[in-house]
C-alpha positions in Angstrom: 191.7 104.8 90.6 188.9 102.6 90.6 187.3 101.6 93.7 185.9 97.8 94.6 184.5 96.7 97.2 184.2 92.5 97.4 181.7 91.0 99.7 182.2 87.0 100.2 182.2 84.9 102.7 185.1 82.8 102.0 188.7 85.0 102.9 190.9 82.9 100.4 188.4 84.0 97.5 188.2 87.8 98.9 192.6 87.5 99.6 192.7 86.0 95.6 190.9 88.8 94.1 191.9 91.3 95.8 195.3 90.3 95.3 195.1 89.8 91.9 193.0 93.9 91.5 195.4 95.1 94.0 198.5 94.3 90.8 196.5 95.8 88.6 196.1 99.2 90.1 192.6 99.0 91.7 191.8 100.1 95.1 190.1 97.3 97.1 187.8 97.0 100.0 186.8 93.0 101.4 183.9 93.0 103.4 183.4 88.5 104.8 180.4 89.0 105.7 176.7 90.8 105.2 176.4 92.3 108.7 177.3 95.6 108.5 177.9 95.7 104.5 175.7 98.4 103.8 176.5 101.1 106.1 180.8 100.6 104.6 179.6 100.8 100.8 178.0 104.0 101.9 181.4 105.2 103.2 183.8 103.8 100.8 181.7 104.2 98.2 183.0 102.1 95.5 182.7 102.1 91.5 182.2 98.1 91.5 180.6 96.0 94.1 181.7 92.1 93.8 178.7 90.4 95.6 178.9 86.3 96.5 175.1 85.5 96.3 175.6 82.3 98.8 176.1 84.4 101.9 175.5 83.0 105.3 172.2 85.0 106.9 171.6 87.2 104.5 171.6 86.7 100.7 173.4 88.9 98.1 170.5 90.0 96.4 169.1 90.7 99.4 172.0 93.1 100.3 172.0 94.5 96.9 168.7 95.6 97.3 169.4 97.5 100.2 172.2 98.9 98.9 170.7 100.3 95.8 168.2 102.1 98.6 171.6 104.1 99.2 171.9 107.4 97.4 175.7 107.5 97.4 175.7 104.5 95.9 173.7 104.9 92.5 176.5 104.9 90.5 177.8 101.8 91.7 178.4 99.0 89.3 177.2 95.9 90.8 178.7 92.7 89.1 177.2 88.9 90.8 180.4 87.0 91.9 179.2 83.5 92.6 179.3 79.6 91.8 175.6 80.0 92.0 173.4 78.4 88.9 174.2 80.8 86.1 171.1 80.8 84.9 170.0 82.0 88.0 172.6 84.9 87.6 172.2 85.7 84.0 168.3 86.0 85.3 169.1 88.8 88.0 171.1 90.4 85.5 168.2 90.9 83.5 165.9 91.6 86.2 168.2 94.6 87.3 169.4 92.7 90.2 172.8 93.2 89.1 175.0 94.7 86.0 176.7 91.6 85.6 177.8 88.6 86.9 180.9 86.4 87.3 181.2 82.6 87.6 183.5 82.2 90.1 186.1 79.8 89.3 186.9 81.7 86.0 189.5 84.0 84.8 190.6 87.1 86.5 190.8 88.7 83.8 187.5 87.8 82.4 186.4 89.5 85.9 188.6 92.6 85.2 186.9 93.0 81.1 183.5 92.7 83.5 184.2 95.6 85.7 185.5 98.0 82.7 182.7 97.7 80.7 
């Protein structure tokens, strides 16, 4: 089973998704906020990492960086999941910020084809 972890501020976007990858088979941790992020990816250890970039006190990329400090989490797939300037995204993307990224706002299934691949 495939393991995600979403990090967002906002608990109607984290209930929605989860929600929605609960149905479709996928185990799911929410994390609302940054504080303390790190140390529960390192424990759950998830295959996917959903990161908002707009987070209050510290930002998603920020939190990704420290994250990819994590050994246990090198295999993580880390897909952007924001309604952040998509440029802005598609540019951490190729910077190695991020796998992928995810305008919020679009299809869950879109989201699911993003983790998969």
């Amino acid at each position: 089973m495939t393991r995600v972890m979403i990090v967002d501020d906002s608990a109607i976007v984290t209930k929605m998704v989860s929600k929605y990858l609960l149905e479709k088979g996928y185990e799911v941790e929410v994390a609302n906020s940054p504080f303390g992020v790190s140390g529960r990816i390192k424990e759950y250890k998830p295959d996917v990492l959903l990161m908002d970039l707009g987070l209050p006190g510290l930002s998603g990329e920020k939190l990704i960086d420290l994250c990819k400090k994590c050994e246990e989490c090198a295999r993580t797939r880390v897909v952007l999941f924001s309604s952040s300037d998509e440029q802005n995204m598609k540019d951490l993307v190729k910077k190695g910020v991020a796998h992928d990224y995810f305008m919020k706002g679009s299809s869950l299934r879109e989201l699911e084809d993003k983790m998969r691949t």
